[in-house]
C-alpha positions as CSV (number, residue, x, y, z in Angstrom):
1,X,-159.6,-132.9,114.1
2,X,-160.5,-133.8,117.8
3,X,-159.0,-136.5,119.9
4,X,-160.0,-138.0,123.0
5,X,-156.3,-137.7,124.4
6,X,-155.3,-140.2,127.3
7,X,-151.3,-139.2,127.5
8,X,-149.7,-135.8,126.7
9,X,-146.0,-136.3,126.3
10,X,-143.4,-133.6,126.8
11,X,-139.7,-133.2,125.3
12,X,-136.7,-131.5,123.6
13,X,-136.5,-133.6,120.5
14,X,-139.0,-136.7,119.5
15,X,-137.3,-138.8,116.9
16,X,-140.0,-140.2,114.9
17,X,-138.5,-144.0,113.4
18,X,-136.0,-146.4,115.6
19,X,-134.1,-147.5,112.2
20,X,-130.5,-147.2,112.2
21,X,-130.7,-143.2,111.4
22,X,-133.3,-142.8,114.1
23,X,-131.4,-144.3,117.0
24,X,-128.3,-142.0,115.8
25,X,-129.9,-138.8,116.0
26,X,-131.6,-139.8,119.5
27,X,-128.0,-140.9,120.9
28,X,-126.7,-137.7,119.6
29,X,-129.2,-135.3,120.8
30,X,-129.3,-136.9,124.3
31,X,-125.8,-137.2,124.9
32,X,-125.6,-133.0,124.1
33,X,-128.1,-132.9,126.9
34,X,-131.3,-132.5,125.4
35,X,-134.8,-134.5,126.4
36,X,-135.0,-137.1,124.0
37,X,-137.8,-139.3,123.2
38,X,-137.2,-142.2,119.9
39,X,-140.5,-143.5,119.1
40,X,-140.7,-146.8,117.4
41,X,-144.0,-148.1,116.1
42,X,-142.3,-152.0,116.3
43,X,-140.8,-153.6,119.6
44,X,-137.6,-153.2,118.9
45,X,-134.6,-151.3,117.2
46,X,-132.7,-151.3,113.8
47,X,-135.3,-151.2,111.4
48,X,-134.6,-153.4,108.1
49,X,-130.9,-153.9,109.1
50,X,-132.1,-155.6,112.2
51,X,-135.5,-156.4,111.7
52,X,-135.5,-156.9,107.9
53,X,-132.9,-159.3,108.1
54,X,-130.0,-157.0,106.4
55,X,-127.2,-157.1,109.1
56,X,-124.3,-155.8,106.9
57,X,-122.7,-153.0,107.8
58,X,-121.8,-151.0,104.3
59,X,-120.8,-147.7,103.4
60,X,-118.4,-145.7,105.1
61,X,-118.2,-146.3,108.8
62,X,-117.6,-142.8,111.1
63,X,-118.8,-141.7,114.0
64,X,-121.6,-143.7,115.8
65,X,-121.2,-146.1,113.4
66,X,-118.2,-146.6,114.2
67,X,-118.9,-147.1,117.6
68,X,-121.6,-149.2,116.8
69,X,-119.2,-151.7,114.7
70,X,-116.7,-151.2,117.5
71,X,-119.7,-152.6,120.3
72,X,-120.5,-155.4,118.2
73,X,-117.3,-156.2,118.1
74,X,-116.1,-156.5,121.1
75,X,-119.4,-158.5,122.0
76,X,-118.0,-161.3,119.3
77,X,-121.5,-160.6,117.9
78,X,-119.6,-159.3,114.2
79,X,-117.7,-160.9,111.4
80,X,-115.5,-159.5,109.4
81,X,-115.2,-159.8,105.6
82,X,-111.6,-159.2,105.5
83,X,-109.0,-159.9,107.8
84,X,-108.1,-156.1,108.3
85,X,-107.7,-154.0,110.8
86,X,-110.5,-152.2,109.1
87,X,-114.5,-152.6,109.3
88,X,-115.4,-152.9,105.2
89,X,-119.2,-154.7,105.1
90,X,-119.4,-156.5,108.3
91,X,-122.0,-158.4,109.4
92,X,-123.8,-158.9,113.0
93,X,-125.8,-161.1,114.6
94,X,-129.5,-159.0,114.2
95,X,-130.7,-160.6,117.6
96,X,-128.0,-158.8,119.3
97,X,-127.6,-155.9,117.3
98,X,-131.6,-155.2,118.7
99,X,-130.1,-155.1,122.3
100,X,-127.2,-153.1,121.5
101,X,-129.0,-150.3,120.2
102,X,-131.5,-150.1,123.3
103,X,-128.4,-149.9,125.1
104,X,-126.9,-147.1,123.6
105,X,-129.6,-144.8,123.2
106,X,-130.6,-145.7,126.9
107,X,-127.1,-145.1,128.1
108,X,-127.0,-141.9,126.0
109,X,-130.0,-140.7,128.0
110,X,-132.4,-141.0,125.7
111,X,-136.3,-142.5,126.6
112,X,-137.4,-145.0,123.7
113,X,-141.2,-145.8,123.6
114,X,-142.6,-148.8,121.7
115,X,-145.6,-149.8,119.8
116,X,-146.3,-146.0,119.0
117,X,-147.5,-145.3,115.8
118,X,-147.8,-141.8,114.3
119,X,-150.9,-141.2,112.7
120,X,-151.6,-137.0,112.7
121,X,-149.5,-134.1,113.0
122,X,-151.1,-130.6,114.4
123,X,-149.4,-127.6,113.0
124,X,-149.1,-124.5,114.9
125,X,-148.7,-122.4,112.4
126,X,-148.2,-123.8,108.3
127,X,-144.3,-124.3,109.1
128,X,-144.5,-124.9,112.5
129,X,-145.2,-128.5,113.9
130,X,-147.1,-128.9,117.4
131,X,-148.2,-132.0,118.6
132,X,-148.1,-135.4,117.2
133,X,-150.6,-137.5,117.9
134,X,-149.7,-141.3,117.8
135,X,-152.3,-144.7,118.4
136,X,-151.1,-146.7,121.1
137,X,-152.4,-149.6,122.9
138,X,-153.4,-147.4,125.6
139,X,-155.4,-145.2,123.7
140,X,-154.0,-141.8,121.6
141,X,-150.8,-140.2,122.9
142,X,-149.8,-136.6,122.2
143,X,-146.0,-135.4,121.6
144,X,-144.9,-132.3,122.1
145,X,-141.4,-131.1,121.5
146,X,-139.5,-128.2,120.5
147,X,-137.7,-130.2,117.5
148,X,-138.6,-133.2,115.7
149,X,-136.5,-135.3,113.5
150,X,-138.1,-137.4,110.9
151,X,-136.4,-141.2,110.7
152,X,-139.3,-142.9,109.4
153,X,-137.7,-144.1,106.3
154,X,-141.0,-143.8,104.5
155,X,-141.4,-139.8,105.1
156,X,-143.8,-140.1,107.1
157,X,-143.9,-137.1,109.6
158,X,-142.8,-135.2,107.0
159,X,-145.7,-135.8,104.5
160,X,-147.7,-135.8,107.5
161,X,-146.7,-132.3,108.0
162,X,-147.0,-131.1,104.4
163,X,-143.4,-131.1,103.4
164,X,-143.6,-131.6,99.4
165,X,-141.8,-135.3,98.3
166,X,-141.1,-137.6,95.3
167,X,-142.0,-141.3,94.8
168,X,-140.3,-143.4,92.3
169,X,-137.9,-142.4,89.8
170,X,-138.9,-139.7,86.5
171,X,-137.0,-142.5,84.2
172,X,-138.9,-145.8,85.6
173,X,-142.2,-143.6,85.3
174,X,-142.7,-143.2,89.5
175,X,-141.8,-147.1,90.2
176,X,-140.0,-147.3,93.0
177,X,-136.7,-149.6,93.4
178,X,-137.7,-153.2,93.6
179,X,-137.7,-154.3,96.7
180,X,-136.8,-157.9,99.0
181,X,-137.7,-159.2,102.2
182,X,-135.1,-160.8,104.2
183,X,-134.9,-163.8,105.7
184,X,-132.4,-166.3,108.1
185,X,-131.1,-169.6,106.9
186,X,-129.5,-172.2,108.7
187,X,-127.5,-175.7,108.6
188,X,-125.9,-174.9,105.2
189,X,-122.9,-176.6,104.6
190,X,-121.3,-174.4,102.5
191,X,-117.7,-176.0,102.5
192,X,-119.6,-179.0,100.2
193,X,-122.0,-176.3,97.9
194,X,-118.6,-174.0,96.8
195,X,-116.9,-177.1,96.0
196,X,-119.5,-178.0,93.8
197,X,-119.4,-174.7,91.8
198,X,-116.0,-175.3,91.6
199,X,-116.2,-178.5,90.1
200,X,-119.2,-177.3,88.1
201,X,-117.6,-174.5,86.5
202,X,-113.9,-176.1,85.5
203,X,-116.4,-179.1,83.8
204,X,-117.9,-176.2,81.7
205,X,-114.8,-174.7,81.2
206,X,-113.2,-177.8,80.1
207,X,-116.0,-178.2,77.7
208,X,-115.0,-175.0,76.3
209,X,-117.9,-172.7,77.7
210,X,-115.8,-169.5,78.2
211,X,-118.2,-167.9,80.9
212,X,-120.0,-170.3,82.9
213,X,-123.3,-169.5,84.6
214,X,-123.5,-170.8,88.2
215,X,-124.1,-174.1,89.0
216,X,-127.1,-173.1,91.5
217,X,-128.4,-170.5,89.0
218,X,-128.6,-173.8,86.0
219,X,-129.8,-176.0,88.6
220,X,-132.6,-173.2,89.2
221,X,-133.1,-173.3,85.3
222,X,-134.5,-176.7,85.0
223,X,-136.1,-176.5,88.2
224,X,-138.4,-173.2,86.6
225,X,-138.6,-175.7,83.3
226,X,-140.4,-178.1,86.1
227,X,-143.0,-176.0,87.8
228,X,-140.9,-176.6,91.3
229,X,-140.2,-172.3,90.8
230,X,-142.2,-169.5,89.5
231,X,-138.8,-167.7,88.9
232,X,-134.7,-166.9,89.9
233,X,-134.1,-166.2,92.8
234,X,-130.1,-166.5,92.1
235,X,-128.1,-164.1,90.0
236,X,-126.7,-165.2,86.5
237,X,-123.1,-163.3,87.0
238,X,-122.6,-164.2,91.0
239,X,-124.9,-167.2,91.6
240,X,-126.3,-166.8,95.6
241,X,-126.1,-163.7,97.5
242,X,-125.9,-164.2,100.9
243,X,-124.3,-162.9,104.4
244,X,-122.7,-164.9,106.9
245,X,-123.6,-164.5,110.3
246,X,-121.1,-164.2,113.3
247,X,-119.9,-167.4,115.1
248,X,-121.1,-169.8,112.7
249,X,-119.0,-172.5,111.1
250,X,-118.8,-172.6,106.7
251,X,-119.9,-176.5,107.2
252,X,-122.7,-175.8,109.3
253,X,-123.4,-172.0,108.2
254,X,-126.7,-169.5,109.2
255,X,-127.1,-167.0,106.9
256,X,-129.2,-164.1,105.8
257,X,-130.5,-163.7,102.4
258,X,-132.5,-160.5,100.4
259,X,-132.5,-161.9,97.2
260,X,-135.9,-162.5,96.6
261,X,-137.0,-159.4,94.4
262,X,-140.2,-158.1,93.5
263,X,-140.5,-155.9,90.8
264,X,-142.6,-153.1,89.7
265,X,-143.3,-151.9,93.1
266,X,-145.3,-149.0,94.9
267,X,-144.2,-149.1,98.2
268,X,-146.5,-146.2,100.0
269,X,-149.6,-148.5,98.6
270,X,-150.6,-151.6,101.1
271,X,-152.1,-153.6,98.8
272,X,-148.7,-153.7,96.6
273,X,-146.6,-153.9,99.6
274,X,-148.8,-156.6,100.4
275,X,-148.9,-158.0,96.9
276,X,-144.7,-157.8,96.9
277,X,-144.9,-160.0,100.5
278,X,-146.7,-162.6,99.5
279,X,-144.9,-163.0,96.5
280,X,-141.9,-162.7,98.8
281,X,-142.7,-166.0,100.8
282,X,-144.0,-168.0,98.0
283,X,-140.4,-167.7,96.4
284,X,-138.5,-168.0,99.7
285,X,-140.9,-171.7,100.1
286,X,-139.9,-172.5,96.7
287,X,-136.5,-171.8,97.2
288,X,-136.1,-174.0,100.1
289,X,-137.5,-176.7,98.5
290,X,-135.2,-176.1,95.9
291,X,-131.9,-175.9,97.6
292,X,-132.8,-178.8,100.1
293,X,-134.1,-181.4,97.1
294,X,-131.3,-180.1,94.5
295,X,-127.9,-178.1,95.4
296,X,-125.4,-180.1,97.1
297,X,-124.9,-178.7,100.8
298,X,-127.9,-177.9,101.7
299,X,-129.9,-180.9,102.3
300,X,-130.1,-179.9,105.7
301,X,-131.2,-176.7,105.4
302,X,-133.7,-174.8,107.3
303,X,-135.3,-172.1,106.9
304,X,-135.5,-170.1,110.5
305,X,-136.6,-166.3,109.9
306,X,-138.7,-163.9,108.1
307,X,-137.9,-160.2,108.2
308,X,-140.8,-158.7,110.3
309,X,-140.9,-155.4,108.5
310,X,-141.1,-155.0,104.4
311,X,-138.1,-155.4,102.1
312,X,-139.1,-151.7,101.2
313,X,-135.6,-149.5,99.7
314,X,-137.7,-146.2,98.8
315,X,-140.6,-144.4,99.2
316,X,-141.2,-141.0,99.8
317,X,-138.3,-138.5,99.5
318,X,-138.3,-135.5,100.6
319,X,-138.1,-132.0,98.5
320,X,-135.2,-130.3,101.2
321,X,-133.2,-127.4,100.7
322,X,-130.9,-129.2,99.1
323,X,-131.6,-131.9,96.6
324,X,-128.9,-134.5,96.2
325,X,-128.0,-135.7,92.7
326,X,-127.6,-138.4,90.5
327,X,-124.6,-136.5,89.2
328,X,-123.5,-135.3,92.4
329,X,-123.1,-139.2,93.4
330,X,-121.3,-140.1,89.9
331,X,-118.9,-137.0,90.0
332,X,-118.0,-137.5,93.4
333,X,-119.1,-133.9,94.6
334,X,-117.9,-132.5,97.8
335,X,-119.8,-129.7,99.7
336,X,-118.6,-127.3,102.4
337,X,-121.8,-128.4,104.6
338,X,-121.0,-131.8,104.1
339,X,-122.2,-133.8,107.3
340,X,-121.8,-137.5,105.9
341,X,-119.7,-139.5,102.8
342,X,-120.8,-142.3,100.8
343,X,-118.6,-143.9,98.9
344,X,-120.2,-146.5,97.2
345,X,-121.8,-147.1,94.1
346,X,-125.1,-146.8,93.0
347,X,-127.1,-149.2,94.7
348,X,-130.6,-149.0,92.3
349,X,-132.2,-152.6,92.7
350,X,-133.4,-152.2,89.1
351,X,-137.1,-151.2,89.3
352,X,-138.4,-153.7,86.6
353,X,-135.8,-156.3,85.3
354,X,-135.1,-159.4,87.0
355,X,-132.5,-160.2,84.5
356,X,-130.9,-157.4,85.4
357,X,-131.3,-157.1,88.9
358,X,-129.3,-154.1,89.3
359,X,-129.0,-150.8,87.7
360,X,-125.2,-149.2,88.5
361,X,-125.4,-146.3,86.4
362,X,-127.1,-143.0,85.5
363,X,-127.0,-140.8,82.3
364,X,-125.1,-137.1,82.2
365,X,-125.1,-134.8,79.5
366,X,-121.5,-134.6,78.8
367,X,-121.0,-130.7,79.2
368,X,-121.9,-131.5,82.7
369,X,-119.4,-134.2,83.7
370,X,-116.9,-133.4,86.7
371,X,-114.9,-134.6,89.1
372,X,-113.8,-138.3,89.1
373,X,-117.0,-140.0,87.2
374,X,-116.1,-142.2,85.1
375,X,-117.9,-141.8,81.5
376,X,-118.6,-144.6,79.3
377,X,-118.6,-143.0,76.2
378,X,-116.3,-145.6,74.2
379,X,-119.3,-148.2,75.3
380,X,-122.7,-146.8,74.6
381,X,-125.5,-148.8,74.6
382,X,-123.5,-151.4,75.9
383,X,-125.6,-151.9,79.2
384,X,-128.6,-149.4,77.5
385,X,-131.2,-152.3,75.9
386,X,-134.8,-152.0,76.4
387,X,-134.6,-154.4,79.8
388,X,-132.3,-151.6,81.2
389,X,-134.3,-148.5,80.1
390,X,-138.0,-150.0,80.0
391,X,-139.7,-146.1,79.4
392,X,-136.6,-144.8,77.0
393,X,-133.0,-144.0,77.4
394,X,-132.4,-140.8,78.9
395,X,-130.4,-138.3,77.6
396,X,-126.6,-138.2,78.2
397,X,-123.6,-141.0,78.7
398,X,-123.6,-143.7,81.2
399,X,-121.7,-142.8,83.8
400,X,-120.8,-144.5,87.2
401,X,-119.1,-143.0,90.5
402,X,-115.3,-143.8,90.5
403,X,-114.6,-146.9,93.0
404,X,-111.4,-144.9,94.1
405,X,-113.5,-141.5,95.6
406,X,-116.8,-140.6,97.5
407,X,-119.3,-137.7,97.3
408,X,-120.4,-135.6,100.4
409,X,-123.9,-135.3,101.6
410,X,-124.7,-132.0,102.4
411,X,-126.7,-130.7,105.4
412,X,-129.3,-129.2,103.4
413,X,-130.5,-132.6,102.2
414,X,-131.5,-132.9,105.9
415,X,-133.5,-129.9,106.4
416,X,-137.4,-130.2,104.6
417,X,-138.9,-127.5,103.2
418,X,-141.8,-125.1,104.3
419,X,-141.5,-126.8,108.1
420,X,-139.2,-125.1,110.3
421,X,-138.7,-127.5,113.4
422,X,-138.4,-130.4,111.3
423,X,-134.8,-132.4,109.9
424,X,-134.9,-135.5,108.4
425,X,-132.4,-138.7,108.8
426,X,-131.6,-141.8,106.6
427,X,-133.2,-142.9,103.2
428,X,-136.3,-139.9,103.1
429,X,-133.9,-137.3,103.2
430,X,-133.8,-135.0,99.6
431,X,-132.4,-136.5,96.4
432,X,-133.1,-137.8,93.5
433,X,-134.2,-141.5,93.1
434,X,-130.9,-142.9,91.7
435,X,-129.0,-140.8,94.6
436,X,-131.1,-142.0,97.3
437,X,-129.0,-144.6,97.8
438,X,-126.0,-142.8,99.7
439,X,-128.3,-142.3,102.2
440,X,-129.9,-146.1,102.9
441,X,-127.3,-147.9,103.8
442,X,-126.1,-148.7,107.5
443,X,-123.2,-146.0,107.2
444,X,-124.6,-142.9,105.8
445,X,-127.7,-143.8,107.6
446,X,-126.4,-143.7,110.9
447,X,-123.8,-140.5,110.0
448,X,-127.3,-138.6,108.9
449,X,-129.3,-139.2,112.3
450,X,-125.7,-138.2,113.9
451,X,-125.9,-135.0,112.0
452,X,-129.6,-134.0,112.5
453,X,-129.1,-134.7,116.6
454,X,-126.7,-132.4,116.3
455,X,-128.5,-130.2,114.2
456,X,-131.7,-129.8,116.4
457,X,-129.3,-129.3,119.8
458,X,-127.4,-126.3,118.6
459,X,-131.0,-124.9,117.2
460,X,-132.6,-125.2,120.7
461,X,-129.5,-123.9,122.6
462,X,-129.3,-120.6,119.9
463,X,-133.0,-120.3,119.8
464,X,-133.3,-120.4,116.4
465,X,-134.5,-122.9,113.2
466,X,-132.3,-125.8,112.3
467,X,-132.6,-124.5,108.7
468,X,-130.8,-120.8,110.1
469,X,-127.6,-122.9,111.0
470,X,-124.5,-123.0,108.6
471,X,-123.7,-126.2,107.7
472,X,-120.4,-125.9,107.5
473,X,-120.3,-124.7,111.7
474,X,-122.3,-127.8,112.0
475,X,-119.5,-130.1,109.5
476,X,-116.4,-128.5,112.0
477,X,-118.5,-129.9,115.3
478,X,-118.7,-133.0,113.5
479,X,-115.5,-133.1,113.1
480,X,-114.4,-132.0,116.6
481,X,-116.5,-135.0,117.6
482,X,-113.9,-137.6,116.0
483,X,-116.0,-137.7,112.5
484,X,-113.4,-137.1,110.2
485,X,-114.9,-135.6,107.4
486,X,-112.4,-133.6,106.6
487,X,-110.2,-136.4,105.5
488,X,-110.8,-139.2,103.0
489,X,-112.5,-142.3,103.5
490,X,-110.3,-144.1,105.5
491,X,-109.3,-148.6,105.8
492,X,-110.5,-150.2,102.7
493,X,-111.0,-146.7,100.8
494,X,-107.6,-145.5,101.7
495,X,-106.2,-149.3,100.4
496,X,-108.3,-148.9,97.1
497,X,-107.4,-145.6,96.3
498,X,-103.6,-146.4,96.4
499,X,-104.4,-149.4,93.7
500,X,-103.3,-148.9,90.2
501,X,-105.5,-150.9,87.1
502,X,-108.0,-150.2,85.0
503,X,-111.6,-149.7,85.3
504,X,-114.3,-152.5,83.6
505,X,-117.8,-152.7,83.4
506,X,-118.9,-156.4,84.3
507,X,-121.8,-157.8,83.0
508,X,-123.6,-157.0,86.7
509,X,-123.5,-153.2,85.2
510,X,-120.3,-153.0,87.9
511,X,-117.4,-150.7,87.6
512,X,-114.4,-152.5,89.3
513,X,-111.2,-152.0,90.0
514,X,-108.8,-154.4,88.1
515,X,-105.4,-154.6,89.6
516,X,-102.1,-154.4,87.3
517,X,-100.2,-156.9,87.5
């Protein structure tokens, strides 16, 4: 395919995506002295955390992360959720968090160019990449580098290159997780609205209702009965999800929200991407409405932001040399080339059920349960109904990660097959659909990108393919660098782990920790 080229560009390692995971591997690679170029098709940095509205910091935080948090921080641009001497799910102002990254990956030494979008990549040879062509305003702009790391969340360089990927999960029949657009409240007065659910939910009690929806969540209820809302936006366990921002009083509160879902979703199509928008900002309108005309504390509420980029949680993943599992997730697996921890649980926004909302488990076959998962066996088909399992009920027992451990994430879910001077960071990296998840989220995002500029320096200094590196060389420099995989997840992980109770399923599909007393 010819080009009229108006720019050829020249590096060490173009980082394709300025998300969380992108702007990790570009500090990395830069600060070991490489060229560095992080291409961003938007105008600024963060992807969904910053521009999607989705400013909480969760997983484990390690490494850049960590320095990240650290930055924000000492800015007074984050809030903590507990008062610890530990970061567990902070938030950040996004505004700020935009800047901060341009500051680090410029102070790292890396060059970031905007409002580049790749369109074409030119293979050298079937596993070799050589250019990539991107549009820009100025006309089309070829890349060359010797390594290339794909952050694009959506796979995009990779599929682009030929790399062989999934989309959507085998038990949801190829839908991908449901997905929200964010948004930014302000002038909630949320000292007044929890008051209310207070009051709301010892009047039920008193009545003798024994579990009590949310006041917001009934108020929603006869607001659907009236036309005013084509569905909830609120969950009937928790009531309204939302983040605090930093700096921002609970009577007079801004907030960010990703609550409103759409369901059955293909996210590499543009007319259901658009399709799942627009739905998006009808429900975010009718929700305003809602809260301002019915739920006490926020009658002066105003709606101030849209995320600028889709709500999107999957896409493509890639097929890697290394395919991380469901069961590797649930059992808590640990691998010698492991270059990143999540500790979480699984985070599948259910694919089809708004009742449900979330899905928090997968299915094993019981011969191949290990490690710390914890089996529901005593409770089949307790959270298994049709709503949960739309296309059948797989095979095996429900089973969820224990609370109290973490599984690894090896390097070979980084590395692509069939191209050699290609890695991959954050959420398009190889595993299955329900394991995808340890690799979205802020933390293991960020410890990803860390991993593959790591990767892609050591290749270019030794001359050879980022795939011909041991992983566990690669884990030990980690480690040397202050990441410290080698120990357990530390703070909030380290206080949970030393808890004694009992484990119990909520009707969320959450495994919790209860406390003996």
């Amino acid at each position: 395919m010819e080009f009229n080229i108006y720019k050829t560009l020249y590096c060490d390692v173009a980082v394709v995506g300025g998300g969380v995971a992108g702007t990790a591997a570009a500090i990395e690679a830069a600060r070991h002295g490489k060229h560095t170029i992080l291409f961003e098709k938007g105008t600024t940095l963060g992807g969904i955390a910053t521009n999607g509205y989705v400013p909480q910091i969760a997983g484990n935080i390690e490494g850049i992360c960590l320095e990240f948090a650290r930055k924000l921080d000492d800015a007074g641009q984050l809030r903590r959720l507990y008062d610890k001497p530990y970061y567990r799910n902070p938030s950040f102002e996004p505004e700020y968090g935009k800047l901060l990254l341009e500051d680090m990956v410029f102070s790292a030494g890396s060059r970031i160019l905007y409002d580049s979008t790749l369109f074409y990549v030119e293979m050298d040879t079937d596993r070799m990449i050589k250019s990539l062509i991107f549009y820009t305003k100025g006309g089309y702009m070829q890349v060359k580098a010797s390594m290339y790391i794909d952050a694009t969340g959506d796979g995009d360089l990779s599929a682009l290159s030929g790399v062989p990927y999934e989309v959507g999960g085998q038990d949801f029949a190829g839908l991908n997780i449901s997905s929200t657009q964010g948004s930014r409240w302000a002038g909630a007065n949320l000292t007044k609205y929890l008051a209310a659910e207070a009051a709301w939910k010892k009047e039920q009690q008193d009545k003798g209702v024994e579990n009590p929806l949310p006041l917001v969540y009934y108020l929603e209820t006869e607001a659907i009965a009236r036309g005013e809302m084509s569905r909830h936006v609120c969950n009937r366990n928790s009531g309204f999800f939302r983040v605090l921002l930093p700096n921002t009083p609970e009577d007079n509160a801004s907030f960010v929200t990703f609550s409103f879902h759409s369901y059955y979703c293909h996210n590499t199509d543009a007319e259901d991407l658009t399709r799942q928008i627009l739905e998006q900002h009808q429900l975010m309108k009718q929700f305003h409405a809602f809260l301002k005309n019915h739920v006490p504390g926020f009658e002066n509420l105003r709606l101030v932001g849209l995320g600028n980029v889709p709500g999107v949680r999957d896409s493509r993943r890639i097929f890697g040399e290394y395919m991380l599992k469901a069961a590797d997730v649930a059992c808590g697996r640990k691998f010698e080339d492991g270059i990143a921890r999540f500790p979480e649980m699984f985070d599948t926004h259910h694919p089809t059920s708004p009742d449900w909302v979330f899905m928090r488990h997968c299915h094993i076959k019981e011969s191949e349960i290990t490690g710390s998962a914890i089996m529901e066996k005593e409770t089949l088909g307790k959270d298994c109904d049709a709503q949960m399992h739309p296309f059948g009920i797989p095979e095996g027992f429900p089973v969820r990660p224990n609370p109290q451990d973490y599984c690894d994430i090896p390097y070979g879910s980084l590395i692509p097959r069939g191209v050699d001077n290609l890695l991959c960071a954050g959420r398009c990296c190889s595993a299955e659909f329900h394991a995808q998840g340890a690799m979205r989220i802020i933390g293991p995002a960020m410890s990803t990108g860390q991993a593959a500029g790591l990767a892609v320096c050591v290749a270019i200094d030794r001359h050879v393919f980022p795939r011909e590196l041991s992983g566990i060389e690669l884990r030990k420099m980690l480690i040397n660098e202050g990441v410290e995989l080698d120990k357990p997840c530390d703070g909030y992980w380290a206080e949970l782990r030393e808890q004694e109770g009992n484990y119990i399923i909520n009707n969320g599909d959450f495994i919790t920790l209860v406390p003996k007393k």
